[in-house]
Steps between C-alpha positions, in 0.01 A plus 500: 500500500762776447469507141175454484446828739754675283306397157137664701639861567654586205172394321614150318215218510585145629452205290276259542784251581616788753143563625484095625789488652495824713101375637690151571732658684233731685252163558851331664615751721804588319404928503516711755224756592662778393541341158138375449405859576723648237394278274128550572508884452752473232279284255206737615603783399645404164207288427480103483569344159380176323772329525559580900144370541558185326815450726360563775175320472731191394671526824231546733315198366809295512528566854127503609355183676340279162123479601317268223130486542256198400245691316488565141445879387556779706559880508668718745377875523773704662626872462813636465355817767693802466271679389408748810151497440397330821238312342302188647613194478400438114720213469447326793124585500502357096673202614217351762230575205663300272515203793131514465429483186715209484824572404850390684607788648904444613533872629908646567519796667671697776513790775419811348847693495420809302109461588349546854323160447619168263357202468689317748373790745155493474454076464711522835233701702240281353650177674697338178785295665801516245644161399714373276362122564420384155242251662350794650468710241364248272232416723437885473476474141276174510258608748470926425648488146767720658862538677713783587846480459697805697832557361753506755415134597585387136779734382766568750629765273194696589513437880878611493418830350148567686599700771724724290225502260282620757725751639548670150128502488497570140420286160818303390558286255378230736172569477544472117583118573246396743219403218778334301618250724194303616709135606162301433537580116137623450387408155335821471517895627363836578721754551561866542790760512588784594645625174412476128885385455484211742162414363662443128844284714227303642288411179891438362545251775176345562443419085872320521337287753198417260323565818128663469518835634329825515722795635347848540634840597244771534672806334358738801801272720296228582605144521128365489218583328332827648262613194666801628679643155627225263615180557736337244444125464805244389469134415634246267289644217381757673589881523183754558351776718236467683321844619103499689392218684207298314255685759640858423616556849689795624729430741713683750804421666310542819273273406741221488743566798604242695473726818790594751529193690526122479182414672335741272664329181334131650131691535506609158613153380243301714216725344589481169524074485222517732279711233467830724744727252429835375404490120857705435664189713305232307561666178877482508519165648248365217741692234801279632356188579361498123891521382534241659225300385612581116901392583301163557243532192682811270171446290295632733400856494603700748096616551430167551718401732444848707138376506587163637783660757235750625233239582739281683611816700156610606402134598751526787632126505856557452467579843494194596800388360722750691294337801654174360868559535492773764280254751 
């Protein structure tokens, strides 16, 4: 680890043979605290490159427990947060709409670190039990179309480092791995990042996967889509901007905060699958659940799948299916 601390500070990138082998030895226990910290901040501050992120993510899904699902196509829709903005859950919120209109939802996520409120937090309050019981989760998936999977109880790299994580309480390069190392092997994803350079390492990755994919980086700092500023849109074949929302909505940060507590992060959630939104909430979550719906069907247009998110959203039945895992 030495030499690999030595290579950080004066500025030198890791290959991606180096990158594997320095998360294996993180996942086993072979680092010290001190070390993992060093090399946390290091890799922050110089910035993390392709190669490291290939490493890495090779690592991490070597070491995470394999979690193969009976079910044919499926999409997870996970964030790298980082982003500051405090916004709803989008993601999580996106993920639950898709469960009702039929999709298989196999959702990763975590505590928020850098965020006042993750995924992980707010599914918690609501009564989700985390498991890593495959028959479990697949009866999720069977039954309410969707299963979370929270990271630390399939990647014991990322329980090792969570409490120094958390005590940093900043984005690392961690959070730029969460989305990418899903153990269930989703045949499909949404994603967004914090940065227009991780956005670009992603499409990299994802298209050597021949996975479908839609990654998105709003160019105000957003890792979802806000409609606030320009959002740049990445795919296999795809690479666009998307501006106004197909109802010409202007929308405020305000308008889509996820509030200062946990407990309000869960009301905001349990209104918006159970119809009750603001239109600035229902807009946003309509704008994201459509890129989803087109990473399924890239023929679609995104007007027409808005259209079909936003009358899912206002019926209110994806309600139900948080009632269905969280009973």
């Amino acid at each position: 680890m030495k030499k690999i601390l030595d290579k950080i500070i004066n500025h030198a990138h890791l290959t991606r043979t180096e990158a594997r082998q320095c998360m294996l030895a993180i996942g086993n226990g072979e680092v010290n605290d001190a070390q993992t910290v060093a090399l946390i901040t290091g890799i922050q501050m110089r910035g993390l490159q392709l190669e490291e992120l290939i490493g890495f993510r090779e690592a991490l899904l070597e070491l995470a427990l394999p979690m193969q699902f009976e079910v044919g196509d499926s999409i997870d829709v996970c964030g790298t947060g980082g982003d500051g903005k405090n916004t709803f859950n989008i993601s999580t919120c996106t993920a639950f709409i898709l469960a009702a209109m039929g999709y298989k939802v196999v959702k990763h996520g975590n505590y928020g670190v850098s965020s006042m409120c993750g995924s992980s937090n707010v599914l918690e309050s609501l009564g989700y039990t985390f498991t890593n019981n495959k028959d479990t989760l697949q009866k999720q998936l069977d039954s309410a179309n969707i299963c979370f999977m929270h990271a630390p109880l399939f990647h014991p790299a990322l329980k090792a480092v969570a409490p120094l994580r958390k005590a940093l309480g900043i984005a690392t390069f961690f959070n730029s791995m969460g989305p990418l190392v899903n153990p269930a092997h989703p045949t499909h994803q949404l994603t967004g990042t914090f940065s227009l350079e991780l956005a670009r390492q992603y499409q990299h990755t994802l298209r050597n996967e021949r996975k479908e994919f839609t990654v998105l980086h709003g160019m105000d700092g957003f890792d979802e889509l806000t409609f606030i500023g320009v959002t740049r849109i990445l795919g296999q074949q795809r690479d666009e901007l998307l501006g106004n929302s197909p109802k010409n909505t202007a929308i405020s940060l305000a308008e889509i905060s996820g509030g200062d507590s946990v407990t309000k992060a869960a009301e905001i959630l349990t209104n918006l699958l159970s119809g009750k939104g603001t239109q600035a909430q229902n807009t946003v979550l309509a704008g994201n659940v459509a890129l989803a719906l087109q990473t399924f069907s890239p023929e679609k247009s995104f007007e027409t799948a808005f259209a079909e998110a936003h009358e899912t959203i206002l019926g209110g039945k994806a309600i139900n299916h948080l009632k269905m895992i969280t009973a």
